[in-house]
Residue, then its C-alpha position, 0 to 999 in steps of 0.5 A: x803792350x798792344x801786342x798783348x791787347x791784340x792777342x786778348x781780342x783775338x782769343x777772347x771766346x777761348x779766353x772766356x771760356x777758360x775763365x768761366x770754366x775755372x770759375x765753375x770748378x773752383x764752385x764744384x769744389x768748394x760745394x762738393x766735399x768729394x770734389x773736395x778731397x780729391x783737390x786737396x789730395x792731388x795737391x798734395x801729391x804734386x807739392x810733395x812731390x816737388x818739395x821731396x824732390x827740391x828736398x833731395x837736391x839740398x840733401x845732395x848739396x850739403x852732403x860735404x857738411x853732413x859728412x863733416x857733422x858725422x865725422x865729428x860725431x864719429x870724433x866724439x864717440x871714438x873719446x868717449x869708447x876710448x875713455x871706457x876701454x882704458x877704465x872700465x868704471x860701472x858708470x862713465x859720465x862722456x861730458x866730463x871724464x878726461x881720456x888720455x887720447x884725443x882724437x881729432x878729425x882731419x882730411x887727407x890732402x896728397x898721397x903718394x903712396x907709389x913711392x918707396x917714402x911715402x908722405x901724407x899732407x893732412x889740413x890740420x896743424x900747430x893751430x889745431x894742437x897738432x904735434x910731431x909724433x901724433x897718431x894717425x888712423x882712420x875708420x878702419x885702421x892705423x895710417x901713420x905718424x905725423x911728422x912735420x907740423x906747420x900752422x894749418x897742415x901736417x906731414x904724416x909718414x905712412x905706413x907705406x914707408x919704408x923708413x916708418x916702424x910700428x909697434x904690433x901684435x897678435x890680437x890672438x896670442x899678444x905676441x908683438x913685433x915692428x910693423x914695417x914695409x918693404x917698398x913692395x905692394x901698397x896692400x901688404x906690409x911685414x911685421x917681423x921679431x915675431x918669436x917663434x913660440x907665437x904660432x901664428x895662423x893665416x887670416x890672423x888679426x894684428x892690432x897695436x900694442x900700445x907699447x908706446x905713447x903713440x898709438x893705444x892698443x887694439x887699433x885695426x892693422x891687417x889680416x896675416x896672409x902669409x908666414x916665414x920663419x927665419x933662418x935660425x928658427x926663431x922668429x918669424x916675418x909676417x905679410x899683413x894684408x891691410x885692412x885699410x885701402x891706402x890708395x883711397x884715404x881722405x877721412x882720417x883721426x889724429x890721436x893725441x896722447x896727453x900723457x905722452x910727455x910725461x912718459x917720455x920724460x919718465x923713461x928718459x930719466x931712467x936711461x940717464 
């Protein structure tokens, strides 16, 4: 405290005269309505400065939770497109129609897809309604099935894996076959028993079939980039380039098909 006393004795002239010259100033302004505006207006460039920058860094901060509400948002829209594709009606009310997939949002904890058996672990399970058999996909095409399930997490078998069989077709032509992989590069992948007739092109696009309760049709695959007919003449084994990057997979939708015990349990009667 007599440190402080000290200083304010040894700088009192200065000290004055900041005070007289503040007060001085802020009479300028007040009796000055150019003075005026001017304070007004460079205030609120420096306070909108900060407040823009402070406003960046909470905005840099919550960009996990806004990823995380659009995910949702995404989430919400892919059941009500899907409820429109599978109905065509003149008028969809998206609260109360009931689609026959659900889809739900989940991220992609590891991913080994270096090896010949590649296994994904997801942060959803048996308490988010998740089962064996589910779909996974992401924004920009097909991932994998899910394989095993515990309380809070789920296996998912990757495309990558050569184990893994998938239903697809010629999203010109319609003509289908099985999606598998031969262990080879983690960016392409074989859809073979394409018959003969189908007269695939390179730069093709493959889809799902929806010939199964897994997926729906019309989910993203690849491109084809490469065609080989096979010894007999016909069919033919397609290389897929994948429109997903699998080395870079973290956002991911599982699909839920409510009908899907129905119709396993429909073509099961039939085959007995």
């Amino acid at each position: 405290m007599q440190q402080i006393v000290n200083f304010i004795i040894r700088n009192k002239t200065f000290l004055l005269y900041i005070l007289l010259f503040a007060i001085s100033v802020v009479f300028t302004i007040q009796n000055h309505s150019y003075h005026k505006s001017k304070f007004v207006n460079s205030a609120n460039f420096v306070s909108g400065g900060i407040y823009t920058q402070m406003n960046e860094i909470s905005q840099y901060f919550g960009l996990k939770h806004q990823n995380k509400l659009l995910q949702e948002e995404n989430n919400r829209l892919r059941s009500i497109v899907s409820s429109k594709l599978e109905t065509k009606p003149s008028f969809i009310d998206s609260l109360t129609f009931a689609s026959t997939y659900k889809f739900t949002p989940a991220l992609v904890l590891k991913n080994s897809y270096t090896i010949s058996t590649n296994i994904l672990l997801i942060n959803k399970g048996k308490r988010d309604s998740i089962q064996q058999d589910h779909g996974v996909i992401t924004s920009k095409g097909i991932l994998g099935i899910v394989d095993q399930t515990s309380k809070k997490y789920a296996t998912v078998i990757s495309i990558l894996n050569t184990k893994s069989k998938i239903s697809a077709q010629l999203k010109r032509t319609n003509h289908f076959g099985t999606l598998k992989w031969n262990g080879e590069s983690p960016n392409i992948v074989q859809l073979i028993d394409i018959p003969s007739n189908a007269k695939p092109i390179k730069g093709d696009s493959i889809i799902t079939s929806g010939r199964s309760a897994i997926f729906p049709k019309g989910i993203p695959v690849g491109k084809i980039t490469n065609i080989e007919l096979d010894a007999a003449g016909d069919f033919y084994e397609l290389d897929i380039e994948l429109f997903n990057d699998m080395t870079n997979i973290e956002h991911v939708y599982i699909i839920e098909n409510k009908d899907a015990q129905e119709i396993t349990n429909l073509l099961n009667s039939k085959n007995e």
